[in-house]
C-alpha positions in Angstrom: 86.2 252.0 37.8 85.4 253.4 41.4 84.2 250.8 43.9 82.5 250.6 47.5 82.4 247.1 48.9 79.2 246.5 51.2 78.7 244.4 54.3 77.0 240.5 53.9 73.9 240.2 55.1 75.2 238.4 58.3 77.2 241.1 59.7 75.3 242.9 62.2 77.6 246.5 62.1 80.9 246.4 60.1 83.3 248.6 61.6 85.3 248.6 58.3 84.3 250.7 55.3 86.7 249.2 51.9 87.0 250.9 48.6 89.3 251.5 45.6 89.1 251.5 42.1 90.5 249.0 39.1 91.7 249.4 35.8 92.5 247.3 32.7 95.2 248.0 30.1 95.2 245.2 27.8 96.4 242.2 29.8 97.6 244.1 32.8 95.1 245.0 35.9 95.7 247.6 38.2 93.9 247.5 41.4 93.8 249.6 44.6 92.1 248.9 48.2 91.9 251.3 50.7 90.6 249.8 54.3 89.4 252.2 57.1 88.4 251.2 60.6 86.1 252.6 63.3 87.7 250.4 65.8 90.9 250.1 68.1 91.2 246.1 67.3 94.5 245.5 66.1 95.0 244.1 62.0 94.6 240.6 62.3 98.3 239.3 60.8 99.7 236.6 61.2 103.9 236.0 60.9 103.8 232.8 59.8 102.8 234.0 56.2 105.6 234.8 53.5 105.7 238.3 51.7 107.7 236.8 48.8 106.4 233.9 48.2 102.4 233.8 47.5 102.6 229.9 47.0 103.4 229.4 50.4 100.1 231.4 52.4 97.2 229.0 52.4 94.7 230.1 54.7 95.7 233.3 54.1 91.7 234.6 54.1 91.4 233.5 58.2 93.3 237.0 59.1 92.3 240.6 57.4 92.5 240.4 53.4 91.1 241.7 50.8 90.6 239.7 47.3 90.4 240.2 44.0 88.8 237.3 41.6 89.1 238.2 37.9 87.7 236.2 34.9 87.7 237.5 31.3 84.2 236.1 29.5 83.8 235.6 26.0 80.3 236.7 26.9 78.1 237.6 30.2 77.1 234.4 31.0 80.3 232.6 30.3 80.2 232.2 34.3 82.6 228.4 33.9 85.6 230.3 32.3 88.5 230.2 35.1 89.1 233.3 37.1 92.3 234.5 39.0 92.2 234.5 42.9 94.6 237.3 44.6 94.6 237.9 47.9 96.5 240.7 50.2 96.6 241.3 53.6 98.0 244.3 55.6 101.6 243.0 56.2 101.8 242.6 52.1 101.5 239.0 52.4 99.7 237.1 49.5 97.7 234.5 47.9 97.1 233.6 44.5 95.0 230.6 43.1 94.0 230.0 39.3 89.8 228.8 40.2 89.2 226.4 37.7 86.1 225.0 39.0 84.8 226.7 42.3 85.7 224.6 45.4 86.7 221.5 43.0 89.6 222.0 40.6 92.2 225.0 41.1 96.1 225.2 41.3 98.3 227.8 42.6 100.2 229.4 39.6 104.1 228.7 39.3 104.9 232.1 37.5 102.2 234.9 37.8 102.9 238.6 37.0 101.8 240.3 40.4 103.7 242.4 42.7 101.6 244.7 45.5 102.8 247.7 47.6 101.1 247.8 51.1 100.6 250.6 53.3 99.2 250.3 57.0 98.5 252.4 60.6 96.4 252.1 63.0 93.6 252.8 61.8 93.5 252.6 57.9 95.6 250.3 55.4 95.9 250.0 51.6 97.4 248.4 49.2 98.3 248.5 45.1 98.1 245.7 43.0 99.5 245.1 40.4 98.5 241.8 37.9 99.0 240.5 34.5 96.5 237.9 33.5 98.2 234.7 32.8 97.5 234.4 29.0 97.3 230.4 28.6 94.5 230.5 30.6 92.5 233.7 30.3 93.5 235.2 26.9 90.6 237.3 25.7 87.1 238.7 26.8 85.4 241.1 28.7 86.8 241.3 32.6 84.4 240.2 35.0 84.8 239.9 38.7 84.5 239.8 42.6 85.8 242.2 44.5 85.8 240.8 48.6 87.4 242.1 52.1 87.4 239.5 55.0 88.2 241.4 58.3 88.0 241.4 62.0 88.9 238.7 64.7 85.6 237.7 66.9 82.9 238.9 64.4 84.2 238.3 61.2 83.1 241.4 58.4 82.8 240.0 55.4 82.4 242.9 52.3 81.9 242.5 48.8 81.5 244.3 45.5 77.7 242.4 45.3 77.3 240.1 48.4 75.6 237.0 48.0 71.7 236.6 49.5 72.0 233.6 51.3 72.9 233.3 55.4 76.4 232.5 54.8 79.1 235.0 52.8 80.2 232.9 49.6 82.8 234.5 47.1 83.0 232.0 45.2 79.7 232.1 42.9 81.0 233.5 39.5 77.2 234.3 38.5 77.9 237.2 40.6 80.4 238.6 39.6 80.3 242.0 38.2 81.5 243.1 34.5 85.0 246.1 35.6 
């Protein structure tokens, strides 16, 4: 599946346009982002992160990422089921959480199948992903999900694959999540 991410509501002008595409194979997801800029600001990075290590980068989403939240549903308003939070940003550093509740309950996994390949210039940056879905946790169903870009230093732009309606951008609402 092709995607375009679009700008939350409280972003005047996003000078980022994000798209890419995702595929399923059985267990294994294959994502790709591609991130363009109309801008001369500089990728927000910051050092500090680890590129081996995605247990080690909380906070991660405070420079330029892009996201991926995956849940497999037994049926489309199995909404509660867990769901897999990766994040990338342009230096190939990474996140990944296991949401088990949004905002309440979630762990970062010890051994999760994903490995990514960035690619970055000045004005564009991308980046493959590469996932298998941890099976004690989300063995069967349909794959649903939210696909996010947080980007920009002063003015934030926050994209999504469906943005929520309310003031403030929200990722975390598994009711809108789309079926990939």
């Amino acid at each position: 599946m092709e995607f375009v991410l679009s700008a939350h509501q409280s972003v005047k002008k996003s000078p980022y346009s994000v798209k890419g595409r995702i595929s399923q194979k059985a267990q294994e997801i294959l994502l790709e982002f591609e991130v363009e800029k109309q801008n001369h600001q500089e990728w927000i990075h910051h050092l500090k992160f680890s590129e081996s290590d995605f247990r080690k980068n909380w906070e991660l989403w405070n420079f330029d990422v892009v996201e991926a939240f995956l849940q497999l549903r037994n049926h489309p308003n199995d909404i509660h089921a867990p769901y897999v939070e990766i994040q990338v940003s342009p230096l190939n550093q990474k996140l990944a959480l296991v949401i088990l509740k949004p905002r309440v309950s979630f762990f970062t996994p010890l051994n999760l199948d994903f490995t990514s390949q960035t690619q970055k210039s000045d004005s564009k940056w991308s980046t493959q992903i590469k996932l298998t879905l941890p099976s004690a946790l989300l063995s069967q169903g349909e794959l649903w999900g939210g696909l996010f870009a947080c980007l920009g230093s002063h003015e934030r732009s926050y994209l999504a694959l469906n943005p929520n309606p309310e003031d403030k951008p929200d990722f975390h609402r598994p009711e809108l999540f789309k079926k990939l």
